[in-house]
N, C-alpha and C positions, 0 to 999 in steps of 0.2 A: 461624430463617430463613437460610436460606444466601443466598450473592452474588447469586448470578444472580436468584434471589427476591427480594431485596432493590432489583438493578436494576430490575425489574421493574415493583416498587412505586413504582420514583420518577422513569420514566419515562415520556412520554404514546403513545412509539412502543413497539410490540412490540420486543421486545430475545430474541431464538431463542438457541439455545447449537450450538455446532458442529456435535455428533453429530444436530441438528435434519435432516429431511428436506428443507428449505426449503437449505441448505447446499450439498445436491450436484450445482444447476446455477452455483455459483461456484468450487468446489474442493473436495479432498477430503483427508482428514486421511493423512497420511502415516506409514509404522509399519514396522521391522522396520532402522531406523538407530539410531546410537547419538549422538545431540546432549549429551551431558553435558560435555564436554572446551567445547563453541561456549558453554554457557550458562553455566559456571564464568569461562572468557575475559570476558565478556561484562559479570557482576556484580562481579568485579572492579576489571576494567581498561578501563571506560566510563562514562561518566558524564550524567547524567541536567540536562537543563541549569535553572536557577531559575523560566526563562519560557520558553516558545515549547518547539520543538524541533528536535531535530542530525540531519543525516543525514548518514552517510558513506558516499560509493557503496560504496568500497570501502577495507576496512582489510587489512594486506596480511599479519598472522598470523593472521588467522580465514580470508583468500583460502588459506593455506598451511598449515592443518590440514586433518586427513583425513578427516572429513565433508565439505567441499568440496570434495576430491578425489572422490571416492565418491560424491558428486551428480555434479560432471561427467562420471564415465564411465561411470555404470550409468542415476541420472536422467534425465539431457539427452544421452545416448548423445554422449559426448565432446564438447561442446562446451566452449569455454575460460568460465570462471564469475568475476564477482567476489562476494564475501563482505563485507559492509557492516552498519550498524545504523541504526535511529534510535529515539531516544530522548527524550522528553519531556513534555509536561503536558499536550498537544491536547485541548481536548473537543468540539469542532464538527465539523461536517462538513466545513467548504470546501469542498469540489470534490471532482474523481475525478481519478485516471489510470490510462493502460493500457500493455501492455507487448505484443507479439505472441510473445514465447514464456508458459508458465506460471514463475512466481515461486515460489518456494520459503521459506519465514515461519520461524522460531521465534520461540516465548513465550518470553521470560524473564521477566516477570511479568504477571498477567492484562491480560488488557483486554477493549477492544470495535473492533470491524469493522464500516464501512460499504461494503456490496457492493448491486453492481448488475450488470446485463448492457450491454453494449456496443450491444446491438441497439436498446435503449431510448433511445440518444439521437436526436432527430427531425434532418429531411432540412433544418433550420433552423438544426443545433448549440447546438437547448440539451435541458432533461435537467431534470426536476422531482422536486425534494427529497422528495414525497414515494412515489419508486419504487423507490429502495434499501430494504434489508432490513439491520438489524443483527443482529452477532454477538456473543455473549460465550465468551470463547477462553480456558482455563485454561495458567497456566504449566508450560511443559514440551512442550506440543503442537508438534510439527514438522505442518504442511500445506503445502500446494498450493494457489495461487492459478490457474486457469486465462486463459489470453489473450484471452479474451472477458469476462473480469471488470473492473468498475470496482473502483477501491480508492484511498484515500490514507491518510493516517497514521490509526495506532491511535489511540482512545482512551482517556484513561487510566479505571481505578475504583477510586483510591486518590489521598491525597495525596503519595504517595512518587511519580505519575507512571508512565510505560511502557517498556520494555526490548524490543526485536524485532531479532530479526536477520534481515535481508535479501538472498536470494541470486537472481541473474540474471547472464545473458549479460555478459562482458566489455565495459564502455565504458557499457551503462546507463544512465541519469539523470547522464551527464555530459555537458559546453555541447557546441553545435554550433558549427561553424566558420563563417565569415563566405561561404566557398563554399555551406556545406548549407543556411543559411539561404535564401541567393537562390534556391537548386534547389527549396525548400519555398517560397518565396514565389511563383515561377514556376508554379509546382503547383498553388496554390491560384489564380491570377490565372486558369490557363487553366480551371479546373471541378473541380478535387479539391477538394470543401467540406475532406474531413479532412485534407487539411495543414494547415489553419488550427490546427488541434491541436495539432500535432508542434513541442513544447517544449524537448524535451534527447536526445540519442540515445537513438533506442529507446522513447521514452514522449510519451505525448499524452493532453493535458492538458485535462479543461472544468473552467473557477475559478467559485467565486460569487466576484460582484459584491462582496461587503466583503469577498474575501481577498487585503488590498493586497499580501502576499507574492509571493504567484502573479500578480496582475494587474501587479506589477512587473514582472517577468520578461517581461511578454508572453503570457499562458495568457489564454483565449478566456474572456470571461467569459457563458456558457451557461446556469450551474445557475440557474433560476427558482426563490424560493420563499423563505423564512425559513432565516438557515445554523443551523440546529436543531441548538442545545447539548444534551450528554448530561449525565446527571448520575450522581452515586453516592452 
């Protein structure tokens, strides 16, 4: 029995594999780059943290090697890029976020992925656990998330935990200032339901209700439904 077979067997949701045709209205696998220099960095000189996990918007010798270079001028037709990670034990869903450009992933060691479409969250801002589709994603795979995809942290299938590297637009999933908040709260007061969303630059966020991380911060607590643990 291989992984994905195995997940398979020990979980109550379908669990699809990348190259699945169910895949290619959330993104599509990327190929013809050379990620071996980002995933060597990566197993290294990163680390996997005990509980919970890390993300670093941006670390600034993965921002300054030359597959991020080469995303930002051939991918993202020159836009400026950061180069970041996260890393660690997740097995639940929590929540979703979204970015309005497409996001760019590596595997450094397998996982799984909870994706969804954007269109799917209702004119009320929430969003029902059980309308994502998951993925099981093998190490080594460079993809494409697209901007209409919900996503949040990998899951792990192993007790050694998850490794992904994360590339997007400059600034990112980092805070908002005391100005953009009032702009966004202005936003939402006059009839923009989705400012209610907009959590960190660039990213907007619906939390389930038990993920005091995210409901800390301030993330919309939306997702209805059981936050359905994965297993392996």
């Amino acid at each position: 029995m291989n992984k994905l077979e195995s997940l398979r067997e020990k979980n109550s949701v379908r669990i699809y594999d990348c190259h699945d045709p169910e895949f290619r209205s959330y993104g599509r696998i990327v190929e013809g780059y050379d990620a071996s220099g980002m995933i060597a960095y990566m197993e290294s000189s990163t680390p996997v943290p005990d509980a919970g996990n890390i993300y670093i918007p941006e670390d600034a010798e993965m921002t300054s090697m030359p597959f991020t270079a080469v995303m930002s001028s051939v991918f993202f037709g020159s836009t400026p890029l950061q180069a970041g990670y996260c890393n660690g034990r997740n097995s639940t869903y929590n929540g979703f976020e979204y970015h309005k450009t497409s996001e760019i992933n590596i595997v450094v060691t397998d996982f799984m992925l909870v994706l969804g479409h954007v269109w799917d969250i209702s004119g009320d801002l929430t969003y029902r656990v059980d309308q994502p589709q998951v993925f099981y994603i093998e190490k080594g795979t460079v993809f494409e998330i697209y901007a209409t995809t919900l996503h949040l942290s990998p899951i792990k299938v192993s007790d050694d935990g998850f490794k992904a590297v994360v590339i997007l637009p400059k600034g990112t999933n980092t805070p908002l200032s005391d100005e953009e908040k009032a702009k966004r709260d202005s936003a939402f007061a006059s009839g923009d339901k989705e400012a209610r969303l907009l959590l960190q630059k660039h990213k907007w966020v619906i939390s389930h209700p038990d993920r005091k991380p995210l409901i800390d911060q301030g993330a919309h607590p939306g997702v209805l439904g059981e936050n359905i643990e994965l297993y392996y």
